[in-house]
C-alpha positions in Angstrom: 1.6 -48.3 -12.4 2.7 -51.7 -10.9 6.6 -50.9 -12.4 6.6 -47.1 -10.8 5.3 -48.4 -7.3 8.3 -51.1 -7.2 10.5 -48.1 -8.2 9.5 -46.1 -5.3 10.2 -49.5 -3.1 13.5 -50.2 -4.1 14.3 -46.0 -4.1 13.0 -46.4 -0.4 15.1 -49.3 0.4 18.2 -47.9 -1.0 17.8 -44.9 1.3 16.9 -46.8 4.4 20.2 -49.0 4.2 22.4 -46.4 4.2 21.0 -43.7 7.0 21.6 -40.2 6.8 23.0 -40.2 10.3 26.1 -42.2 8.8 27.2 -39.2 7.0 29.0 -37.7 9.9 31.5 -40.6 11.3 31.8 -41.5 7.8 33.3 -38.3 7.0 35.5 -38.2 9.4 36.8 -41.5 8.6 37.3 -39.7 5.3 39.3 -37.1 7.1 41.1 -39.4 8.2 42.0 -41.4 5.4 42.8 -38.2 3.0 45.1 -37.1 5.9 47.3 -40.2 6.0 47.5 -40.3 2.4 48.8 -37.2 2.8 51.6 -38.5 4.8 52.7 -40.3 1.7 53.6 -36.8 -0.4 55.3 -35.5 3.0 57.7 -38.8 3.5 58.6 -38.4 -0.3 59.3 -34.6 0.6 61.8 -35.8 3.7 59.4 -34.4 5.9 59.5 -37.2 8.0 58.4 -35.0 11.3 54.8 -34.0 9.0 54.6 -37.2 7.9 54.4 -38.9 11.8 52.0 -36.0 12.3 49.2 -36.8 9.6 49.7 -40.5 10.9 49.0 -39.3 14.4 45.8 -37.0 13.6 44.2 -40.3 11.6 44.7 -41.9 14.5 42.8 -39.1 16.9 40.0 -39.1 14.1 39.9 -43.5 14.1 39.5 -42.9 17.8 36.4 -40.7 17.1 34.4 -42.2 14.1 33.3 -45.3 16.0 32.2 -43.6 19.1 30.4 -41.2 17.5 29.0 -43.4 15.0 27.4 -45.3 17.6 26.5 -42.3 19.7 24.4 -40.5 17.2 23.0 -44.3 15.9 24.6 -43.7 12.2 26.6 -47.5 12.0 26.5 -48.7 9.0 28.2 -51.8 7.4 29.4 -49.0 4.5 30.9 -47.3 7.4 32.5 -50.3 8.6 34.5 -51.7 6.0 35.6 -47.6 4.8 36.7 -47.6 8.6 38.7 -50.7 7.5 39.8 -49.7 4.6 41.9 -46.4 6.2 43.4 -48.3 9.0 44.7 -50.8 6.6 46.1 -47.4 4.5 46.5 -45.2 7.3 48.7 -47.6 10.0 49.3 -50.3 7.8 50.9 -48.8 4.4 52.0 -45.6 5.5 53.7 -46.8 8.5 55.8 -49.5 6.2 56.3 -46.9 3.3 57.8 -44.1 5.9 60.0 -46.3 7.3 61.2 -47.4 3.5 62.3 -43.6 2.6 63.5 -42.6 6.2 66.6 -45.3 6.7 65.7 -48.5 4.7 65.6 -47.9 1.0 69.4 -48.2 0.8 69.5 -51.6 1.4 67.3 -52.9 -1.6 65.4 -55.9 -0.6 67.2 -56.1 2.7 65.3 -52.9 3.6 61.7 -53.6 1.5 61.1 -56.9 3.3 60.2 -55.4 6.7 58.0 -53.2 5.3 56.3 -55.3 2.9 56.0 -57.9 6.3 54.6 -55.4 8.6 51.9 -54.1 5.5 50.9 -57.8 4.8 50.5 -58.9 8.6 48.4 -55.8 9.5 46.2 -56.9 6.3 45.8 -60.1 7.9 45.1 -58.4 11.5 42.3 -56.8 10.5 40.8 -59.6 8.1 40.9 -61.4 11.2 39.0 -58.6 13.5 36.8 -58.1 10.5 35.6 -62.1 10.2 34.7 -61.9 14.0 37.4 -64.0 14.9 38.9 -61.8 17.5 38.7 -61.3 21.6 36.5 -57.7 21.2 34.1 -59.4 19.1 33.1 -61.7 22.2 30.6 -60.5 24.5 32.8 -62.1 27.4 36.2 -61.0 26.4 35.7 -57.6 24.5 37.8 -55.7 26.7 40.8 -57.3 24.8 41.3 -57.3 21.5 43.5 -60.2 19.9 47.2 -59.1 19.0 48.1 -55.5 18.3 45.4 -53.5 17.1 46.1 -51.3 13.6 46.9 -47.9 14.9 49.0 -49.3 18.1 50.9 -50.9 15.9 51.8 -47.9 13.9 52.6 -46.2 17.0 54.7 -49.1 18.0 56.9 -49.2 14.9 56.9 -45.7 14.8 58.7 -44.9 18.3 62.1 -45.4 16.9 62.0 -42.5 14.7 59.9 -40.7 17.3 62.9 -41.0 19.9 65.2 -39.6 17.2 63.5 -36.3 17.0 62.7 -35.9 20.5 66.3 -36.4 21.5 67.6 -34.0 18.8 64.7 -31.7 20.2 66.2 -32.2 23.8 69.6 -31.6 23.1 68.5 -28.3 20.8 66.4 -26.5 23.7 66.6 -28.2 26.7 70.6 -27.8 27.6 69.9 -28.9 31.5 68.6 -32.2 30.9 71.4 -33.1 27.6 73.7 -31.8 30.6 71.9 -34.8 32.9 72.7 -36.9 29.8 76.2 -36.2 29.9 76.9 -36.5 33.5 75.7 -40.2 32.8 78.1 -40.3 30.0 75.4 -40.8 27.8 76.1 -38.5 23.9 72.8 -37.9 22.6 73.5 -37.0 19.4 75.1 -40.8 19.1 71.8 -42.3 21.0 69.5 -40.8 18.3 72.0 -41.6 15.2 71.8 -45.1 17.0 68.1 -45.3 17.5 67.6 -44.1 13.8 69.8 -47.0 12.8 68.2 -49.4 9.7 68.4 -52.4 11.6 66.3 -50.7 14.7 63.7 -49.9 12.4 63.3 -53.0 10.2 63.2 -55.1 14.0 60.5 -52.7 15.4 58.7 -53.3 12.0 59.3 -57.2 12.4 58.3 -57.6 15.9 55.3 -55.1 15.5 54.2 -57.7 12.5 54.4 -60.6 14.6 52.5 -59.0 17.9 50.3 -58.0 15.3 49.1 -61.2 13.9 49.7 -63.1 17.4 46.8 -64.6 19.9 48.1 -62.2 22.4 45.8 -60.2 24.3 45.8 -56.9 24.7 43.5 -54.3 26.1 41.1 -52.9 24.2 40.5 -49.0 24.3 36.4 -49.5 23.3 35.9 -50.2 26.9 36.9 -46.5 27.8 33.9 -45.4 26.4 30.6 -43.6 27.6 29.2 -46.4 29.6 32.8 -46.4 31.6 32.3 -43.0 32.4 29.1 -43.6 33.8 30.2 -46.1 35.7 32.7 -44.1 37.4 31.4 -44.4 41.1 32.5 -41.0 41.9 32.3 -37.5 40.0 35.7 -36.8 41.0 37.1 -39.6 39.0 35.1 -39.0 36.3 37.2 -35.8 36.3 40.1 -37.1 36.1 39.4 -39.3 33.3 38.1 -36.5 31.1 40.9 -34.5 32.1 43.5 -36.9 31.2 42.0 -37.2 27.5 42.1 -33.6 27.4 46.1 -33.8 28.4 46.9 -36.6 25.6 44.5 -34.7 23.2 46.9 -31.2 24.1 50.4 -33.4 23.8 49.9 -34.3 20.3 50.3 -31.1 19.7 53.0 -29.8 21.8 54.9 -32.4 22.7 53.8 -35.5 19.8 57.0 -37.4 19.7 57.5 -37.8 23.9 53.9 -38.7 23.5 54.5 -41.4 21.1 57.2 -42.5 23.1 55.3 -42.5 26.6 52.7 -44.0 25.4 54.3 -47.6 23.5 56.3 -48.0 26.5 53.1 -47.9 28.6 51.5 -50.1 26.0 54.6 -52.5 25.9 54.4 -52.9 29.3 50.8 -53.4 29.9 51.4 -56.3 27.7 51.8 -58.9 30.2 49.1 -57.8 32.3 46.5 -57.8 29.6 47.8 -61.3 29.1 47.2 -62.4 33.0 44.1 -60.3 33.0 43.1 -62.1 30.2 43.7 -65.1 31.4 41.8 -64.5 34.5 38.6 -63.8 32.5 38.6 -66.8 30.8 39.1 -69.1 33.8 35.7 -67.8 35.4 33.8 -68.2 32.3 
C-alpha cells in the first residue's frame, strides 16, 4: 500500500515540474528549431534566398516563445535550455554552415575556419548568458545584454549576402533608383559581386564572433516588452509602438533582405550608445 502511495507521489511530482502551460512556447520553440534545420536542406539545394528565410522566421518565433512563456506562466527550466539549444542550431550552426556553401567552401580550410569560429564563439555566448554571467541577468543592468546576442549575430553575419540580393532585386525591378546608382557612377551588379566576395563574408563572420563573445554592451530587446507598453505615458505612443512591430512583422515578408539590412546598420550603430548608456547606469549604482 505504502509502495503504490509513493508511486502516486513521485507520478504527482513528475507532472508538477513540468506544467502543462509549458506546452505552448515550448512548441513554438520547436517550430522554430525544425524550421532552421530546414535551412540546412535549402543551403545544400543553392537556395540560399529560402535558406535566409527559415533563419529569419526562427528568429520571429525566438522573439515570441519567451514572452509568451512568461505571459501565460508556462517557464520552465525544460523550456529553457530547448530555447538554448535552437539558438545555438538556429543562429549559431546554420548561419556558419550557409555561409560555408554560399562563397567559402572553395577555399578549404581558408574558408571552414570562419565558420567553425563564429559556431564555437556563439557556443561560448550563450554558455555565458546561460551561467548568469551576463548584463540581462542583473536586476540593475538587464536592459543590456553582454556582447551580441545569438540571433543578432546571425542577422549581422548575414547582411552581406542579404545586400547581394536586394541589389540584384533593385537593379531587376526598380530601373529608377539602379539609374540614381549610375548617375553616382556606382555599377550595381559589381557592388553585389563585391559584397558577395569570400573575404567579406569570412570578416563579417570574424568580427560577428568577436562582438559576440566581447563585454560590450548592447541593448537588450526584453525590455520592449508588456510592462514597456504600459508604461507608455500616452495612448498615442503606445500606437506607435504596436504599429511599428506590425511594420517589421509585414517587411519580413515583402521586403526581408532591406529589412535585414536596415536593421544591422541600426544595430551597428546603436552600438556605441548602448556602450555610453551603459556606462551611465553603472556610474549611478
Amino acid at each position: 500500500m505504502s509502495g503504490t502511495k509513493k508511486n502516486k507521489e513521485a507520478k504527482n511530482a513528475a507532472q508538477s515540474s513540468f506544467p502543462y502551460r509549458a506546452i505552448v512556447p515550448n512548441f513554438i520553440t520547436l517550430c522554430a528549431l525544425t524550421i532552421g534545420i530546414s535551412s540546412f536542406v535549402y543551403a545544400l539545394n543553392n537556395q540560399f534566398e529560402s535558406a535566409i528565410y527559415c533563419i529569419l522566421i526562427a528568429a520571429i518565433l525566438d522573439a515570441l516563445d519567451g514572452p509568451v512563456a512568461r505571459a501565460i506562466k508556462g517557464t520552465s527550466r525544460f523550456g529553457a535550455e530547448l530555447d538554448s539549444f535552437a539558438d545555438y542550431v538556429n543562429f549559431g550552426l546554420c548561419p556558419a554552415f550557409l555561409s560555408y556553401l554560399w562563397v567559402l567552401q572553395s577555399h578549404g580550410w581558408a574558408g571552414w575556419v570562419p565558420c567553425v569560429t563564429y559556431a564555437v564563439a556563439i557556443a561560448c555566448r550563450l554558455a555565458r548568458f546561460n551561467s548568469g554571467a551576463d548584463f540581462a541577468n542583473s536586476t540593475d543592468t538587464k536592459a543590456f545584454f553582454m556582447g551580441v546576442p545569438a540571433p543578432g549575430a546571425a542577422g549581422l553575419c548575414l547582411t552581406p549576402l542579404a545586400a547581394h540580393f536586394e541589389l540584384r532585386i533593385i537593379y531587376a525591378n526598380f530601373p529608377k533608383i539602379a539609374a540614381l546608382f549610375e548617375l553616382l557612377n556606382i555599377d550595381m551588379i559589381q557592388l553585389s559581386d563585391a559584397i558577395r566576395h569570400p573575404y567579406v563574408q569570412a570578416a563579417s563572420l570574424l568580427l560577428t564572433a568577436s562582438l559576440a563573445v566581447s563585454s560590450l554592451p548592447t541593448f537588450s530587446s526584453k525590455v520592449f516588452d508588456a510592462t514597456f507598453l504600459r508604461n507608455l505615458k500616452y495612448k498615442i505612443f503606445q500606437l506607435l509602438f504596436l504599429s511599428l512591430i506590425f511594420i517589421l512583422f509585414i517587411s519580413v515578408f515583402v521586403q526581408p533582405w532591406a529589412l535585414c539590412v536596415f536593421l544591422s546598420t541600426v544595430y551597428i550603430i546603436s552600438m556605441p550608445f548602448s556602450f555610453l548608456s551603459f556606462r551611465k547606469k553603472t556610474k549611478q549604482l
